[in-house]
N, C-alpha and C positions, 0 to 999 in steps of 0.2 A: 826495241823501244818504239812504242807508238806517237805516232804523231800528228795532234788533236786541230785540225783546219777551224777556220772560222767561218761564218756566214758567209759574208762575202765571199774569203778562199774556196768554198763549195760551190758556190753560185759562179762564179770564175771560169772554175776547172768544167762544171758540167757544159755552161755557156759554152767553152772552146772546142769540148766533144761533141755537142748539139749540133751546131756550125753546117758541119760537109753532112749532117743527116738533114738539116731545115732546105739546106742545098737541092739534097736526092729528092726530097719531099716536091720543089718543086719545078727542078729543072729536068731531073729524072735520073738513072744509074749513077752511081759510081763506081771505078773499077775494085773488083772483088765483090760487090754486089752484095748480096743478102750477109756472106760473112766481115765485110768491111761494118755495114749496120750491125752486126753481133758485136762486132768489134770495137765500138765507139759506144753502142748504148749500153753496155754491161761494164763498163766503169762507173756511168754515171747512175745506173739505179743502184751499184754499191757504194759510191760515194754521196749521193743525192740522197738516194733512198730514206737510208735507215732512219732519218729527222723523221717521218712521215710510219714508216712501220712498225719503228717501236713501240712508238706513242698507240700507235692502233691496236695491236697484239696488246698493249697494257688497257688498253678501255675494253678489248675482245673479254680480256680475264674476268674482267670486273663486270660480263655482261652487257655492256654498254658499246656505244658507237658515239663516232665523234667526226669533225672533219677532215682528221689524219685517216679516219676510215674510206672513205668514200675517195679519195686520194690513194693508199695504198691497191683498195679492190681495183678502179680504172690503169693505174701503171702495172700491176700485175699481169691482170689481166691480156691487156694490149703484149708485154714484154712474153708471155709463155705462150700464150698463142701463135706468137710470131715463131716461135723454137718449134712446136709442133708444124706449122705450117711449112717451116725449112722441109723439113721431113718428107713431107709431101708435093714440096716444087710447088708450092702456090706463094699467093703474096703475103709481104711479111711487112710487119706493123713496127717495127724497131724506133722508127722517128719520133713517133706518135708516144709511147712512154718514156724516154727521154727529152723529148720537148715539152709535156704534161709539168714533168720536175723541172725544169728549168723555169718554165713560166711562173711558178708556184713559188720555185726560192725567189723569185723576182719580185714579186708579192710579200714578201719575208724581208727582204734587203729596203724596201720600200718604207715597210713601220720598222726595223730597224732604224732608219736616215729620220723618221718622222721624231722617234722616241728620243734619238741624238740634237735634232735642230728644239724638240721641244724640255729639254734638260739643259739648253745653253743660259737661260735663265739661271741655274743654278752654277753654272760652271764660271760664267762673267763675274759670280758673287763670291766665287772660290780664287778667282784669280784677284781679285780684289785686295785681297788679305796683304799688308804688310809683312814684310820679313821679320823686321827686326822694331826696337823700340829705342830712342835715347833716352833712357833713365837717370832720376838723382839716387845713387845709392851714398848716402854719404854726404862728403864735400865735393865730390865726384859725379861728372856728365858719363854715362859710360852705356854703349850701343849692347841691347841682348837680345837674342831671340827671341819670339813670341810665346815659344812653350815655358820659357824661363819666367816671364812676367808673374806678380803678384798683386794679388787685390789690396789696393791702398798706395801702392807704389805712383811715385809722382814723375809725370812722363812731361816731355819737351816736345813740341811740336812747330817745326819750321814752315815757312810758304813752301808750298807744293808738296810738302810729302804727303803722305796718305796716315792717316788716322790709327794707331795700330790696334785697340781695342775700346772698349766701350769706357764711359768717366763721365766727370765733371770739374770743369773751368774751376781752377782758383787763383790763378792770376792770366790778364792779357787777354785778346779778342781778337776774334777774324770771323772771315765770310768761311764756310765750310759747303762744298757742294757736295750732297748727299744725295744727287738724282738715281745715283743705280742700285739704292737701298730703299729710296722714301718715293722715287716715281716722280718729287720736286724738282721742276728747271733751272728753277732759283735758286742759287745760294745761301743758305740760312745763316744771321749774324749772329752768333755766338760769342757770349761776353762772361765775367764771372757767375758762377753759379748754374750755366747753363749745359746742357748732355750734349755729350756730343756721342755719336755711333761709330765703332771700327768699323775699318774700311773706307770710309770714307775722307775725302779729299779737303786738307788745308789749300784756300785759296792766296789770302793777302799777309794776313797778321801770323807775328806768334806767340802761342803762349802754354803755358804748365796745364795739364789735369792730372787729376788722382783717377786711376785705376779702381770702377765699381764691379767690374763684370769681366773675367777671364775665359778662354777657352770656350768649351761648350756650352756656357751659360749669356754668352755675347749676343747680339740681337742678330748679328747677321748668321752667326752657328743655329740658331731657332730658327733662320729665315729657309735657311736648306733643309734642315729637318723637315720642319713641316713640308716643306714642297715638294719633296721626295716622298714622305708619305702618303701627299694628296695625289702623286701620279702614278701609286703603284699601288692604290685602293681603287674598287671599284662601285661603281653606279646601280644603285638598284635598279636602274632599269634595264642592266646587263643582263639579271637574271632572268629577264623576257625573251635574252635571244638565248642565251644559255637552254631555258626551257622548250622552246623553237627548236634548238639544232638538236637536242634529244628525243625529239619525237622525228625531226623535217630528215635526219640520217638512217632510219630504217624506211620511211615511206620512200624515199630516193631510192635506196635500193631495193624496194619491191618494185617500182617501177621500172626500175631497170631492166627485171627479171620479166616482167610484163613484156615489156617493150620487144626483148629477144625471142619470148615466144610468139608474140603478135607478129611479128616480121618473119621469123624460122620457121615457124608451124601454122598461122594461117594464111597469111602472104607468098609464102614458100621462099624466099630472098634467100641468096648464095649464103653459110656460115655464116665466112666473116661477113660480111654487109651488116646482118642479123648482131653482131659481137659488136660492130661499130659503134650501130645505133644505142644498143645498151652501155658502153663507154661512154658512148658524150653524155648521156643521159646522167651518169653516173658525176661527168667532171664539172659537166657546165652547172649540176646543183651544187655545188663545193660552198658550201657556204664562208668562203673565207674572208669578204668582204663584212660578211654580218660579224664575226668576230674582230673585226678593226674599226669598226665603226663607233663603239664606246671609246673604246682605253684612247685611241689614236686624238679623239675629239677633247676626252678631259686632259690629256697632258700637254695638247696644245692649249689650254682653256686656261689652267692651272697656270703655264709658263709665262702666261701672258699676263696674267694677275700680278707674279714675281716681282714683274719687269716695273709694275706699276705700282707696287708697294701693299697689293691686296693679297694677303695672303691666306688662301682656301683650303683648311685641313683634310677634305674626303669628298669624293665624289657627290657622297649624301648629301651632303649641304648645297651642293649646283642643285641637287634635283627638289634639294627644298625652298631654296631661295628662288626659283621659279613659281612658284605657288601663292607667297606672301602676298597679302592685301593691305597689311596694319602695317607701319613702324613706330615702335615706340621709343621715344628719346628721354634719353636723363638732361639734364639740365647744366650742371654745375660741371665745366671742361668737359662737357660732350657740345651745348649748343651753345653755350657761351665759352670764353677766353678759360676761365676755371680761377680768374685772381680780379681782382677789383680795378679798376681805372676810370681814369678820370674822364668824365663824359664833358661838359661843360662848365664856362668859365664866365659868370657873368659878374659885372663891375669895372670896379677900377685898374689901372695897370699894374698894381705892386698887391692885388690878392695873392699868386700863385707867388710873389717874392716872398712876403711877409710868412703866407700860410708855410712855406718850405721851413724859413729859418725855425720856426718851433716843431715843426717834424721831424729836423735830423735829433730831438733828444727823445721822442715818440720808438711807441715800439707797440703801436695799433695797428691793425694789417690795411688801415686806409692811408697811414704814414708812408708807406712804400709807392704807394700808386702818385700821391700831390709830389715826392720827390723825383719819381720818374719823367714826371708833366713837366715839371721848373727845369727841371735840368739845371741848377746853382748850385754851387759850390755851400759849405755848409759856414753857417753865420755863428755869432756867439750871442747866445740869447742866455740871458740871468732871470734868477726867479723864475726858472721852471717851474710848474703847476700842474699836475694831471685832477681834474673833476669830472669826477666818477660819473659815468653815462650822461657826460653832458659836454667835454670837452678838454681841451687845454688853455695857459695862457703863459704869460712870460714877460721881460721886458726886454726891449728890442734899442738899443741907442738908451735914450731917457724916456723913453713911450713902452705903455701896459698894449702887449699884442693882445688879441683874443681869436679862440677859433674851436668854434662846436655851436650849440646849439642856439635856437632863440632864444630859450630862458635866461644860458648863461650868459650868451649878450646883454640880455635887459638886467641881470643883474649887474655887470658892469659899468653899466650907465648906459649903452648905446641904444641913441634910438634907428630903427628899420623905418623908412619911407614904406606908402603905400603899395607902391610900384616895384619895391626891392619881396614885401611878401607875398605879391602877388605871385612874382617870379619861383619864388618859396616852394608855396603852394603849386605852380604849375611841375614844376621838376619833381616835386613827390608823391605827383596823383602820377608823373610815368616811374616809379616803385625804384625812385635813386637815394642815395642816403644823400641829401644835403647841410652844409657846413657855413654857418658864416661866420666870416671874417672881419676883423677892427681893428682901428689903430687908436690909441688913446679914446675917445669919445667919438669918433668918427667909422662909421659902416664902410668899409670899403667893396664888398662883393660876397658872392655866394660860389660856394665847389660842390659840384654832382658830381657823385662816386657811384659806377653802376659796374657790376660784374654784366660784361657788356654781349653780346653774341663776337661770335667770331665775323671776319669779314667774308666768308663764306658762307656761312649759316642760312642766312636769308634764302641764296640761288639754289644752293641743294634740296630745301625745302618747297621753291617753286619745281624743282626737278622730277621730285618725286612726287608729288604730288601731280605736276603734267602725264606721272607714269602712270596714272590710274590708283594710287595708294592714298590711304588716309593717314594722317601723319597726328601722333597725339607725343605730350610731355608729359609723363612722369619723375614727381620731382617731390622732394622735401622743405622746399622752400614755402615762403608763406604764399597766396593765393594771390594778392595783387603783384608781388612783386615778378610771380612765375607769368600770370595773365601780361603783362607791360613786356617783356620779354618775347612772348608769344606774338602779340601783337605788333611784335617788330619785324618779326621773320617768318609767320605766315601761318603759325601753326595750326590745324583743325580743332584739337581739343586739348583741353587743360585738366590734369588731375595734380592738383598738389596737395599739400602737408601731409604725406605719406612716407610715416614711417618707413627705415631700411627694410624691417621684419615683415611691410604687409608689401612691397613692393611686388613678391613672388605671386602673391593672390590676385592685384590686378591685374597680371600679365594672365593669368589662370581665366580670370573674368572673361576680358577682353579676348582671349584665345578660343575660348567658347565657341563664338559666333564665327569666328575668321582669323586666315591662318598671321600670327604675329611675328614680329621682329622688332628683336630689342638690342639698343643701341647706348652701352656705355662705358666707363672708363672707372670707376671706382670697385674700392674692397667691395663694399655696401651694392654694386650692379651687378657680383659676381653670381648669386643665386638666381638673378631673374633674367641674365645672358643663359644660364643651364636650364632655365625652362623655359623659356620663348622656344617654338619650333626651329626659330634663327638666330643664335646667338654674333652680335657685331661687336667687336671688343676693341678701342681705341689706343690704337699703338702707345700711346704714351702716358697709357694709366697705367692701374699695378698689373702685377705679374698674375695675380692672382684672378683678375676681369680677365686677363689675356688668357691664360688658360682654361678658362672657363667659356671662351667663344667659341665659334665656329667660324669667324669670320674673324682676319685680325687686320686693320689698316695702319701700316705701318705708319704714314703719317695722319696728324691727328688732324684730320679733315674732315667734314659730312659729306664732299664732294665725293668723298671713296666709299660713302654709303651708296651711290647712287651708281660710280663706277664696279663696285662688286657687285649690285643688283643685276644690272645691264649687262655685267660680262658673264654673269650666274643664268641669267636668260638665255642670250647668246649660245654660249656653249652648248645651253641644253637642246635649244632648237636644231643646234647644229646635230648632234647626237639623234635629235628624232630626227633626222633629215639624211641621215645615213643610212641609219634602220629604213625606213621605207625603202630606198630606191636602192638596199641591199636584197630585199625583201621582193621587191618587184623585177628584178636580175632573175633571180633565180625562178619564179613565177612563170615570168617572162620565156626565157630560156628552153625551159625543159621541154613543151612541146615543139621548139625548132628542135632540138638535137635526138627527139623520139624520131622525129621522121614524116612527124604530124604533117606538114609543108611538103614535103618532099616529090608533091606533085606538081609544085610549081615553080620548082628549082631551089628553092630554099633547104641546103642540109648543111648541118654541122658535121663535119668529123670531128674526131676528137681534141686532134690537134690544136686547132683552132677555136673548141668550144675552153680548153685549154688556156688558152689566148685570152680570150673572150672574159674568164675568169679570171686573168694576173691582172687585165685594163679595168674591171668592175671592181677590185680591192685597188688601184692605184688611182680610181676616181673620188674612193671616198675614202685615201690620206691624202689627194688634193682637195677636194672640201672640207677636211678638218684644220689642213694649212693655210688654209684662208683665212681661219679664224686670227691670225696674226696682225690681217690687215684691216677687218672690222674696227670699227671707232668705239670707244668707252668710255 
């Protein structure tokens, strides 16, 4: 029965046979001498090795060379050399190919550890998950496991437990902290009617929801998916180095073959001296660093996203969303709230009483927003009234309420001061619906109802905008009222009353000239998120905007436009910042370990060029781990 070690377990066992050879290397003998070195490095290039050989002898097949090449030709090498040299009583190179492997799985163990700390993102959100559910089945409270749950099933949720799957509130309220899903510090108050996310944490209150979303259709099951698939795709700009080490592993080892006859045949240099110099030449190009320098960089990049509730489908999209000039925003619950409320309250003290008590028989979507503002309890108002595009009325005690427009006021007799339509007029040159309110004969005040920006909105668009972008709305609304909104939060340019169907053509337009990104939450955004260069799809629209992004924020922020921008940057600089001084290692490198120097005391053996190469791939997975501590 074989028995199949692991990375580490390899890197382990060879490390402890390496030991008394790094020893010999350079303290000098050990007893038993050249056969004790037979005896310790001929485990490790069978144990060590084979990672390295197969892989080579499979790209050899295929005609091709890789960095398991240039790695198997230097431990070979050094390791049959030293057998023939046994032979002969000269010196033998045993250390020098088992310490090569060693340094190399150290290298391996290294983006191992990087690929482990950069998937804890996903593992905190796996651990997250509830066991179990207290369910009503019935007349009955009764605890079932999470794979047992059903959509529609109405679940109980105490202070402190954790959320078991994804719903909506229909009785009772509490604060919910949803930071290690949404990236939010604050606790979200959650009351009837409102979503809440599995996984996430009841704080104070409790209450009932029904069961929307089970199993792998849950936000936090999408949230791993995708981040497992953004960290195991790769970066077009991979294919640079990919194309690099296809050509950079044969020119290596012509050089190397150079190098040996320049030293053995014109120089005249002892064999092995001559075999040296072409090893290090061989190890210290290893390109192993330029192949950890992509993956190593996006799945820290990616993890960090996770963490903050930005969630990055593919490598592509970092290297696209570095590029963006344009962002284009929808309007309606992208840069505003997405529902109506009450801006301002001018008049007397009993408007927002008055206006309430005939709202609660309303069932106008402005009804909702004056009941949220009062905050009252609901009144008994008789001779209810609805007047069609003009308002309601009722009577309230023994007094005719009224509330909608001016006309219907003047038909009821009331008359408006000058000073009251001034007010009128000023609230609806900034694009609010306003309402006014009476008692019997008497004006008592005016309601501005604005689908309002969110309290974000504003800073993210000075953000992005300080980023060098131009920031334009696309929207379906009418033109003054899109313009008054704009003009609240900063925006550069305004396209409105545009139809769902020509939405895709100005993004086309505008795409033209410079690379776009489009920012929205509806069915009606899903076509023009799929052809923006950069689709940004706002966590709490439909499913169907969400899958048609490239970018998805889990909470419905613009501030997570600005923090995906920046960490889409980030990453990627980081990535060109690996590449180069991967690239300049190896440059660097090869003519010290030629020999080139070697008149002025500067020579590499192998050993050491060895070294030299496990510390150049361990600098650039500690500059992709820094990516952790970068701000966003």
């Amino acid at each position: 029965m074989s028995i199949k070690l692991t990375l580490r377990q390899i890197f382990i066992i060879s490390l402890v046979l390496s030991l008394p050879l790094l020893y010999m290397m350079i303290f000098g003998n050990l007893p038993g001498d050249d056969w004790t070195s037979l005896a310790l490095a001929t485990p490790v290039m069978l144990i060590g090795g084979p990672r390295f050989f197969g892989s080579a002898w499979a790209a050899f097949k295929n005609h091709k060379a890789n960095m398991d090449t240039l790695i198997t030709v230097g431990t070979l090498t050094a390791y049959f050399y030293s057998i023939y040299a046994m032979t002969r009583g000269e010196h033998v190179y045993f250390e020098i190919a088992a310490l090569l492997i060693v340094f190399i799985l150290l290298g391996q163990v290294l983006e191992e550890l990087t690929k482990g700390r950069a998937s804890q993102a996903v593992e905190k959100l796996l651990h997250l998950q509830a066991k179990d559910a207290l369910v009503v089945r019935g007349d009955k409270e009764i605890r079932v496991p999470l794979n047992e749950l059903k959509v529609g099933d109405v679940i109980i949720v105490k202070p402190g437990e954790k959320i078991p799957t994804d719903g909506q509130i229909i009785s009772g309220e509490s604060y919910v902290d949803e930071s290690l899903v949404t990236g939010e510090s604050q606790p979200a108050h959650k009351k009837v009617g409102g979503a809440v996310i599995g996984a996430s944490i009841n704080t104070t209150g409790s209450f009932r929801f029904k069961a929307t979303k089970i199993g792998a259709d849950t936000l936090l099951a999408q949230i791993v998916k995708l981040v497992e698939q953004a960290q195991s795709s790769r970066a077009p700009i991979q294919k640079l180095a990919d194309k690099v080490s296809n050509y950079f592993v044969p020119i290596v080892l012509i050089l190397s073959l150079i190098t040996f006859n320049v030293w053995f045949s014109l120089l005249h240099a002892p064999l092995d001296a001559a075999l040296l110099y072409a090893v290090a030449v061989v190890v210290i190009a290893c390109p192993c660093a330029l192949g950890l320098a992509t993956p190593t960089a996006l799945m820290v990049g990616v993890g960090k996203g996770a963490r903050r509730g930005i969630l990055i489908k593919s490598g592509e999209v970092l290297e696209k969303a570095q590029s963006i000039k344009t962002v284009v925003l929808d309007k309606t619950g992208t840069i505003t709230v997405g529902q109506p409320i009450v801006t301002d309250v001018v008049g007397d003290q009993d408007v927002l009483s008055v206006a309430s008590a005939l709202e609660w028989q309303s069932e106008h979507p402005l009804a909702k927003a004056i009941l949220e503002k009062s905050g009252t309890s609901k009144t008994n108002v008789t001779d209810f009234k609805a007047h069609e595009g003009k308002g309601i009325s009722g009577t309230l005690g023994k007094e005719t309420v009224v509330l909608g427009t001016q006309k219907l006021l003047e038909e009821f007799g009331v008359s408006i001061s000058e000073a009251s339509l001034k007010d009128w007029q000023r609230l609806q040159s900034d694009a609010k619906t306003v309402i006014g309110v009476a008692k019997g004969k008497t004006f008592l005040g005016l309601i501005a109802v604005q689908d309002a920006p969110k309290e974000t909105s504003k800073l993210a668009i000075k953000l992005l905008r300080d980023y060098g972008l131009k920031t334009v709305m696309l929207t379906g609304d009418n033109s003054a009222t899109a313009k008054a909104i704009a003009a609240q939060v900063g925006i550069d340019e305004v396209i409105a009353e545009v139809l769902p169907t020509d939405k895709v053509a100005k993004v086309k337009e505008l795409q033209a000239s410079q690379p776009v990104a489009f920012v929205g939450d509806g069915i009606n955004d899903a076509p023009a998120l799929a052809t923006a260069l950069l689709g940004i799809a706002m966590g709490a629209g439909t499913d169907v905007a969400i899958e048609s992004g490239d970018i998805v924020l889990v909470k419905n922020d613009l501030l997570g436009v600005v923090s995906a921008l920046r960490l889409s940057r980030k990453t990627f600089n980081r990535i060109k910042l690996n590449l180069f001084w991967a690239f300049i290692y190896n440059l660097a490198g090869i003519p010290i370990a030629a020999g080139v120097f070697s008149s002025f005391g500067l020579v590499l053996n192998p050993a050491l060029a060895g070294l030299a190469m496990g510390l150049s791939s361990v600098s650039v997975v500690t500059s992709s781990l820094l990516l952790t501590k970068s701000h966003i």
